[in-house]
Backbone as JSON, one array per atom type, in Angstrom:
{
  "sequence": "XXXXXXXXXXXXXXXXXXXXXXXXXXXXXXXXXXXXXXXXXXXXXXXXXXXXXXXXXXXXXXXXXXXXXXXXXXXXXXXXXXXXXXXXXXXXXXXXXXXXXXXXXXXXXXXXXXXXXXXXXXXXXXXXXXXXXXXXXXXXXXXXXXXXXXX",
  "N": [[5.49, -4.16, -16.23], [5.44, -4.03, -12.72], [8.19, -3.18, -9.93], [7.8, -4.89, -7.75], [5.96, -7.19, -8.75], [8.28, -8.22, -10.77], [9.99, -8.99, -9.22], [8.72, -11.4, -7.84], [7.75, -12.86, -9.76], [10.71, -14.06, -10.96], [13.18, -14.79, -13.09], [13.58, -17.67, -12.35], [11.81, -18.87, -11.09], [9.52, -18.28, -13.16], [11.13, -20.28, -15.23], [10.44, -22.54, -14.1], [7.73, -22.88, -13.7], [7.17, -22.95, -16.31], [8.37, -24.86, -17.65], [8.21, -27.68, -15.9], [9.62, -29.44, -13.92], [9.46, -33.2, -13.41], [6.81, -32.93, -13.9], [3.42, -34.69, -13.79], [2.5, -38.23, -13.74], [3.83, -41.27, -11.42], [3.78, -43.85, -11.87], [3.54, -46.35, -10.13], [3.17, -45.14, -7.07], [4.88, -44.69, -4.09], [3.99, -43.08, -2.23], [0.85, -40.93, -2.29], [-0.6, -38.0, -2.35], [-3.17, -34.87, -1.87], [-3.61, -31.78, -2.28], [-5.67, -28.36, -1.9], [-5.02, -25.24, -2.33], [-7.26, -23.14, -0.05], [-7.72, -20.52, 0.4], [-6.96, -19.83, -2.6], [-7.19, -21.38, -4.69], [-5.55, -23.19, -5.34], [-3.91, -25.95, -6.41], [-2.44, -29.09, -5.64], [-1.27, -32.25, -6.53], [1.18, -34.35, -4.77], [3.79, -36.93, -5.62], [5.55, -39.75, -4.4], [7.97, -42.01, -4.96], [9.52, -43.86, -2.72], [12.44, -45.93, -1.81], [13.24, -49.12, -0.99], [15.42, -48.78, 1.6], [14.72, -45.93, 2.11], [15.39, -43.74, 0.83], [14.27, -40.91, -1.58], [13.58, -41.82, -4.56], [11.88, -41.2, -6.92], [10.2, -38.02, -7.65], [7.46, -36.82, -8.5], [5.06, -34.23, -9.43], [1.54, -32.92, -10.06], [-0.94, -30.54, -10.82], [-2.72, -27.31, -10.86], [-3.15, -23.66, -10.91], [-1.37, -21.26, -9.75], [1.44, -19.24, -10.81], [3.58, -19.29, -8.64], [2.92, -21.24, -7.14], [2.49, -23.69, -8.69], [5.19, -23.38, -9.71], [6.67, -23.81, -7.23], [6.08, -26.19, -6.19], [7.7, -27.98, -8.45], [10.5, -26.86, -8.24], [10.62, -28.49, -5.16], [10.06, -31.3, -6.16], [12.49, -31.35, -7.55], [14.26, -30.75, -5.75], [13.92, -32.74, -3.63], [14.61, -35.46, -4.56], [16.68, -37.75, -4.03], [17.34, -37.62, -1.84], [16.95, -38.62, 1.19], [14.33, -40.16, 3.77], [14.81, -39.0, 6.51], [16.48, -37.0, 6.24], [14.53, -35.47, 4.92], [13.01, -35.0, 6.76], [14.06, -33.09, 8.32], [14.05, -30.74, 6.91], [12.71, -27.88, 6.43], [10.01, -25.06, 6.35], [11.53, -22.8, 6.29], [13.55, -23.43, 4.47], [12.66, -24.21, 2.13], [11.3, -22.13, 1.36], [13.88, -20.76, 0.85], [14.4, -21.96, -1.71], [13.0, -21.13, -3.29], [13.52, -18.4, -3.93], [12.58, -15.93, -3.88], [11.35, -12.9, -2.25], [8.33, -13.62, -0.44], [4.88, -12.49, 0.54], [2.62, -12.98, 3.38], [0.38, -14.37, 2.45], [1.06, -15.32, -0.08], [2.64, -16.83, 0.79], [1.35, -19.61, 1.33], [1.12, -20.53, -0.93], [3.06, -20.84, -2.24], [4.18, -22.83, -0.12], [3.08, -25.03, -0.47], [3.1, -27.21, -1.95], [5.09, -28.27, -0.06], [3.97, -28.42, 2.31], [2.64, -30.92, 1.73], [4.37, -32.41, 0.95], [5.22, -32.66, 3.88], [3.32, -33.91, 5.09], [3.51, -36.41, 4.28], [5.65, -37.38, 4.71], [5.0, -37.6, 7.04], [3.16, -39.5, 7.44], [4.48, -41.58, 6.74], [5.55, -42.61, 8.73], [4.39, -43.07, 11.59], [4.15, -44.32, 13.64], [6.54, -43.12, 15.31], [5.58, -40.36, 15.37], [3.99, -40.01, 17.14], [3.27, -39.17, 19.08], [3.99, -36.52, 18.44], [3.74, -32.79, 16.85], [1.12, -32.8, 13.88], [2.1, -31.91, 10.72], [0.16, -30.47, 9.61], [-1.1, -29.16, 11.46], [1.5, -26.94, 12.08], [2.29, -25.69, 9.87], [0.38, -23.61, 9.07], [1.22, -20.8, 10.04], [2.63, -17.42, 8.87], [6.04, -17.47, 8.04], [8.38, -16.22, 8.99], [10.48, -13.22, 7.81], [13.62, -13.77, 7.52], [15.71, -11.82, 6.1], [15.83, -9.69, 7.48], [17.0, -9.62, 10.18]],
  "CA": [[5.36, -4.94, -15.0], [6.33, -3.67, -11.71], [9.47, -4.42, -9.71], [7.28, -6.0, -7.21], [5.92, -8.41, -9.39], [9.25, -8.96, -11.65], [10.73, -9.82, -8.09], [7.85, -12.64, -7.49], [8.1, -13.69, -10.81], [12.1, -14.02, -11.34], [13.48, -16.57, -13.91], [13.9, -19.04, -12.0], [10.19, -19.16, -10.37], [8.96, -18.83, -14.37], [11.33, -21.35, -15.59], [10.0, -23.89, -13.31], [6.25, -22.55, -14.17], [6.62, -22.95, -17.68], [8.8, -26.06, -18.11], [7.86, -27.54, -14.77], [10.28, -31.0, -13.56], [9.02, -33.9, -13.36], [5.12, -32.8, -13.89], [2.79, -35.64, -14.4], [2.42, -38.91, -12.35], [4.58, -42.0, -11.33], [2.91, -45.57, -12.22], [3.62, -46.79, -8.75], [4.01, -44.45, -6.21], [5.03, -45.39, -2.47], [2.78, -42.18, -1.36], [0.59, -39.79, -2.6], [-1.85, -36.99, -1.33], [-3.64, -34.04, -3.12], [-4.06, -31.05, -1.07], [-5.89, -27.84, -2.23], [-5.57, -24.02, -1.05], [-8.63, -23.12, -0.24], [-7.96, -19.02, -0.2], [-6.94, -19.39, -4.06], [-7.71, -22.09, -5.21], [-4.29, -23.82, -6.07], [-4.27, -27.95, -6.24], [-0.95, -29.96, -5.85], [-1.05, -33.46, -6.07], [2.8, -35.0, -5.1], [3.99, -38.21, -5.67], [6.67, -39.94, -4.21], [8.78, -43.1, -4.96], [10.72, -44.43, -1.61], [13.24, -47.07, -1.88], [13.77, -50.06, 0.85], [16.43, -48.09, 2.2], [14.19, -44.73, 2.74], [15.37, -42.61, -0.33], [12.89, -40.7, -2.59], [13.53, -42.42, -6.37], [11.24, -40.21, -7.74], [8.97, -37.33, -7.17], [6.66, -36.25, -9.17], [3.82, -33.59, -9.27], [0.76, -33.04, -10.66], [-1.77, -29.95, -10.55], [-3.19, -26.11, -11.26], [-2.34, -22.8, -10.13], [-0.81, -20.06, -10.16], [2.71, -19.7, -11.27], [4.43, -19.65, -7.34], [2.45, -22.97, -6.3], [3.06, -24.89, -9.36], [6.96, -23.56, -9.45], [7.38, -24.5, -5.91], [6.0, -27.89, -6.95], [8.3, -28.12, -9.47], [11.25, -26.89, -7.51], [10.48, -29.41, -4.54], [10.63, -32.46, -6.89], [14.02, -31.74, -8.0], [14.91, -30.91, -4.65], [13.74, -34.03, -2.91], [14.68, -36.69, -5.2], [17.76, -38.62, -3.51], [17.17, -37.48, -0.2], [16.52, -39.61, 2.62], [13.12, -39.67, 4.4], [15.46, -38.51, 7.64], [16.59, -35.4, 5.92], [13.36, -34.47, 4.6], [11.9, -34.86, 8.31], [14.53, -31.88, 8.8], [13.64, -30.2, 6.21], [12.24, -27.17, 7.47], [9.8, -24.1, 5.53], [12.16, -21.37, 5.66], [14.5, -23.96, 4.0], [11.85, -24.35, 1.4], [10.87, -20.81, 0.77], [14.43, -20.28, 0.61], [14.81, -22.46, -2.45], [12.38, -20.31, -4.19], [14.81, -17.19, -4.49], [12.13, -14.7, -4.07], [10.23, -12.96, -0.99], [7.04, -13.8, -0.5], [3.79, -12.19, 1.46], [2.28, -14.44, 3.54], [-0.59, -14.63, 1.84], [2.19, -15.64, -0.77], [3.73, -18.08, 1.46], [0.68, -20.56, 1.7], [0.95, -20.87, -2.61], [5.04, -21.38, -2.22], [4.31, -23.75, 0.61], [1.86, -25.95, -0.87], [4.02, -28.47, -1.92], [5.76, -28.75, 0.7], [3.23, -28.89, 3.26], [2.42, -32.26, 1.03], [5.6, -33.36, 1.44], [6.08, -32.96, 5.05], [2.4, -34.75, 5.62], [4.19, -37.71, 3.6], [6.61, -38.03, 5.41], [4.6, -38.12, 8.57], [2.56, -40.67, 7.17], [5.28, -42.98, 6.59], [6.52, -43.2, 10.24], [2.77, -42.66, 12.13], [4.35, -44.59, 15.39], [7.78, -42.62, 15.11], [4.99, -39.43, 14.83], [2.56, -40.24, 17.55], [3.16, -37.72, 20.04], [4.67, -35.02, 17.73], [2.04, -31.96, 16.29], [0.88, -33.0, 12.7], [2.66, -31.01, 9.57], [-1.14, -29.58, 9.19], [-0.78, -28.05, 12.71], [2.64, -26.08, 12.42], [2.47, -24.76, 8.58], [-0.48, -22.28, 9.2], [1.93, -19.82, 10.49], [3.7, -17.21, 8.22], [7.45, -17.65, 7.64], [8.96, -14.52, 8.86], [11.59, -12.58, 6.68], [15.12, -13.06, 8.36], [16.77, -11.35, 5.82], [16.03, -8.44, 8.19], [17.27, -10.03, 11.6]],
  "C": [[6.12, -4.21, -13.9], [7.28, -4.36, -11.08], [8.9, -5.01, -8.71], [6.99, -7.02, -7.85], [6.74, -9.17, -10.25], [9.82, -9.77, -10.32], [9.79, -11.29, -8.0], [7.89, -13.57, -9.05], [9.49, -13.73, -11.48], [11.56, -15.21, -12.35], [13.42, -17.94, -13.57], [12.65, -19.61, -11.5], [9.33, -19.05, -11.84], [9.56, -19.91, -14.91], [10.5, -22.87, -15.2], [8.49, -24.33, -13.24], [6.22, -23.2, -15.49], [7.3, -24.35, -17.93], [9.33, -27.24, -16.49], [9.14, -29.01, -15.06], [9.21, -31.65, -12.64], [7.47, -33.56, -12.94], [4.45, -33.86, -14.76], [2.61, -36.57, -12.82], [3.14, -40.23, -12.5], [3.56, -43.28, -11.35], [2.42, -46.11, -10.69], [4.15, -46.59, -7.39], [4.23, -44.88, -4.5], [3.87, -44.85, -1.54], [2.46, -41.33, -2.29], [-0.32, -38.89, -2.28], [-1.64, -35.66, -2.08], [-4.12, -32.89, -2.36], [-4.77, -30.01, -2.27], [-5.51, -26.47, -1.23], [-6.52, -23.26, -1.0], [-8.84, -21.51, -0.4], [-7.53, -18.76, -1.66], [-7.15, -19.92, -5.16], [-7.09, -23.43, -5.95], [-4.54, -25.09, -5.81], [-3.21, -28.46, -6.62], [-1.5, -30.94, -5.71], [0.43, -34.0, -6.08], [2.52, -36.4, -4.87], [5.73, -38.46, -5.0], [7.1, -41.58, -3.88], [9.77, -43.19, -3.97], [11.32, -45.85, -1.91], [13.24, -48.1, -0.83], [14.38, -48.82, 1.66], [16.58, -46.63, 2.76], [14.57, -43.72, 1.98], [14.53, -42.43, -1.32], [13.86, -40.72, -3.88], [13.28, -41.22, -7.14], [10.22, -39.51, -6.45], [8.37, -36.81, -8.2], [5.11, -35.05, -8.85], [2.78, -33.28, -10.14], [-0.25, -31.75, -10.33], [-2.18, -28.6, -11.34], [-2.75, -25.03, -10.15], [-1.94, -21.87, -10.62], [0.5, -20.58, -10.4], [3.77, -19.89, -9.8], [3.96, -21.33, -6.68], [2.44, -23.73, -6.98], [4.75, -25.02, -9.6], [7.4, -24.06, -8.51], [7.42, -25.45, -6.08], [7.16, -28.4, -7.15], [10.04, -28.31, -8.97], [11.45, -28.07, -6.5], [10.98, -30.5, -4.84], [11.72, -32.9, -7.28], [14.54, -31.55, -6.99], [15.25, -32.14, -3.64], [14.63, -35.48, -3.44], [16.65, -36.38, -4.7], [18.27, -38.14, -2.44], [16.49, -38.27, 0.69], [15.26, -39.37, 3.52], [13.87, -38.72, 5.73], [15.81, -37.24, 7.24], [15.71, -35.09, 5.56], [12.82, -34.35, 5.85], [12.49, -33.16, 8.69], [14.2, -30.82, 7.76], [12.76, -28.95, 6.34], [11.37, -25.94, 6.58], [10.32, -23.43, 5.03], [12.97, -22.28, 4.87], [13.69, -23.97, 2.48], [11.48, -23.04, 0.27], [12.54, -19.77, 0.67], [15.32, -20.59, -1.35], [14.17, -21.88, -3.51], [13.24, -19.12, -5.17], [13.95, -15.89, -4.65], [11.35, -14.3, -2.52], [8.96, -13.05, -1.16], [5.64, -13.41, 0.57], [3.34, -13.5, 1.92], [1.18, -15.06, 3.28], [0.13, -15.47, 0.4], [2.5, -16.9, -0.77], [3.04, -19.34, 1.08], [1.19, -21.32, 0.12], [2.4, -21.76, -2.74], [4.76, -22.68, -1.75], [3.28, -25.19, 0.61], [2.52, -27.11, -0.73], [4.5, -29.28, -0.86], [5.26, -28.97, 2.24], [2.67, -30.54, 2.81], [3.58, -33.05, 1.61], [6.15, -33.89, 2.83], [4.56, -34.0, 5.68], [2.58, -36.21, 5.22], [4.77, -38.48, 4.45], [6.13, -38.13, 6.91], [3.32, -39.3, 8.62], [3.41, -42.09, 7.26], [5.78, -43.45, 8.15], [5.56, -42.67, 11.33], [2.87, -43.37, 13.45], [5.89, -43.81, 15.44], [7.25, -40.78, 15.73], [3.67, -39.58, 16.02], [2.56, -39.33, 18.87], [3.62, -36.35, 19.79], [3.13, -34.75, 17.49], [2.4, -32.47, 14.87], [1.39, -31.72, 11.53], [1.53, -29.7, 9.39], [-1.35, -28.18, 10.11], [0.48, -26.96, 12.78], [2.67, -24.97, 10.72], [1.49, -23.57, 8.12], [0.5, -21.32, 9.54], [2.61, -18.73, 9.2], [4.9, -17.77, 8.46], [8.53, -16.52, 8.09], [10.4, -14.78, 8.3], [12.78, -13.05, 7.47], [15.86, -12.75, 7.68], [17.14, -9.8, 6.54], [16.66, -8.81, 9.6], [18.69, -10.0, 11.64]]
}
């Protein structure tokens, strides 16, 4: 294997492939939504349990893929859970694709960012008068990610 591809596939982006957290689905979830990417073909569905009080319970995911867009998944879920809808609003890509631990092309990026383009359309579901003159999650996550470990 080359060291390009050992870099994209570290331990920590197979661990999370092969023995994914919390993969499956939650009985009764607060929200959920099933995106696809349409240049590869990847399919997240997330779930997510909110509390009264605006903290995600649970998250769960569900889907196919390659091994970066079901690890991110995977990653995500354990990231999210007992965070506050208010901090996930801040919650930001590069913050996302930094939790990965690997660089990623941006052809790359979209697979990483699957998830978490789910997650941030969640959370702009839940607060849709809070959200009514902002741009939609759908509108800002087309973009690459650029590198700043060079800046």
């Amino acid at each position: 294997m080359s060291t390009q591809l050992d870099d994209l596939y570290n331990d920590h982006i197979l661990d999370h492939f092969e023995c994914p957290y919390h993969k499956g689905a939650i009985d009764h979830p607060s929200c959920s939504r099933t995106e696809k990417n349409p240049l590869c073909g990847d399919v997240v569905t997330l779930q997510l349990q909110i509390n009264p009080e605006g903290k995600v319970e649970n998250a769960y995911f569900d889907g196919k893929g390659c091994a970066i867009s079901q690890a991110a998944a995977s990653i995500l879920c354990e990231h999210v859970e007992g965070k506050s809808v208010d901090e996930l609003e801040k919650f930001q890509a590069r913050d996302m694709l930094d939790l990965l631990k690997v660089p990623l092309t941006a052809s790359r990026q979209k697979c990483g960012l699957l998830g978490f383009r789910l997650l941030k359309t969640l959370i702009y579901e839940q607060h849709p008068e809070e959200n009514e003159h902002s741009v939609s999650p759908s509108d800002t996550l087309n973009t690459p990610v650029s590198n700043t470990d060079n800046e």
